[in-house]
C-alpha positions, 0 to 999 in steps of 0.5 A: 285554222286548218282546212284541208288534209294537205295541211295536216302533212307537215305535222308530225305524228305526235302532234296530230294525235295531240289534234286529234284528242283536244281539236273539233270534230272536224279536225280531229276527223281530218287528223285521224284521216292522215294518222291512219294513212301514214300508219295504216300500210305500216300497220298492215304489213305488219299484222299480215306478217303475224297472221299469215291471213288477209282478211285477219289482217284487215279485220286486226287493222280496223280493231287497231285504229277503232282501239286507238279511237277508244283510248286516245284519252291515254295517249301521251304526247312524251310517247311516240305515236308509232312505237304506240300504234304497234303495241296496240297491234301487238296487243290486237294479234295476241288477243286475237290468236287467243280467242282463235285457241279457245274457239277451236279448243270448244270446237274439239270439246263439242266434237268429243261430247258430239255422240257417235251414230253409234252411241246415238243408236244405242240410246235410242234402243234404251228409250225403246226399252223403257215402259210407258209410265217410265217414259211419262215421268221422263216426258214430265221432268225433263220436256214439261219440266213438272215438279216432282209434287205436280208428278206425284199427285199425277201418278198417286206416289210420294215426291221421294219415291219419284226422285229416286226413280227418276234418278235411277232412270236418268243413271240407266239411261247414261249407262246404256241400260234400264 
């Protein structure tokens, strides 16, 4: 039996994966322990070159070896471990420089929504302009959120004839006007 990390040197890639899928915890520890420092630098070379950026790098790095842990299971001994190693880094980088694009694509979308000081002044002389009964059902809707039967018994008018005022309201409102 194997006890030490020295020990594990002479094997090949391939078969300390294999340690690592069907062996104890301990030794499956200690040939994990040695895949990843053979592979690591490699790895991290790599991952630097495609991102352009340390901290991404190091952080693809650990999604890489947490990636392979969870698929160790799918790993076959027919394959070798590198070339396999660096298709989850491949997979890793894509995936990452995607969720970047979405990310930055909803940044310059919530910029676009984001009002103007301008746009904001505006709605809010809008506001201003709007009497006290409008401004009530707006309160009660939209901040309370009432139903329009609770709105109707408060200001004595019909469930539709309120729809319809709110709506219009909320119309106005998103034109610039009332």
């Amino acid at each position: 039996m194997l006890q030490t990390n020295s020990e594990f040197k002479a094997y090949s890639a391939e078969e300390l994966m294999l340690i690592y899928q069907r062996k104890s915890p301990e030794m499956a520890f200690l040939a994990f322990d040695e895949l990843y420092r053979r592979f690591s630098p490699k790895l991290f070379s790599y991952l630097q070159k495609k991102c352009r950026n340390m901290a991404d790098a190091e952080d693809l790095l650990q999604k890489v070896f947490i990636k392979m842990h969870e698929s160790k299971h799918l790993y076959k001994d027919k394959y070798k471990l590198e070339q396999w190693l660096f298709v989850i880094a491949r997979t890793s980088v894509l995936d990452h420089f995607r969720s970047s694009k979405r990310y930055a694509n909803r940044l310059n979308k919530l910029e676009a929504e984001t009002p103007s000081n301008e746009s904001v002044e505006e709605k809010s002389k809008v506001l201003l302009s709007l009497d006290q009964d409008q401004k009530e059902m707006l309160e009660m809707k939209y901040i309370d959120e009432k139903s329009y039967q609770e709105m109707a018994v408060h200001f004595n008018k019909s469930e539709g004839s309120l729809r319809k005022m709110v709506s219009r309201m909320v119309i106005n409102l998103r034109k610039g006007e009332v």
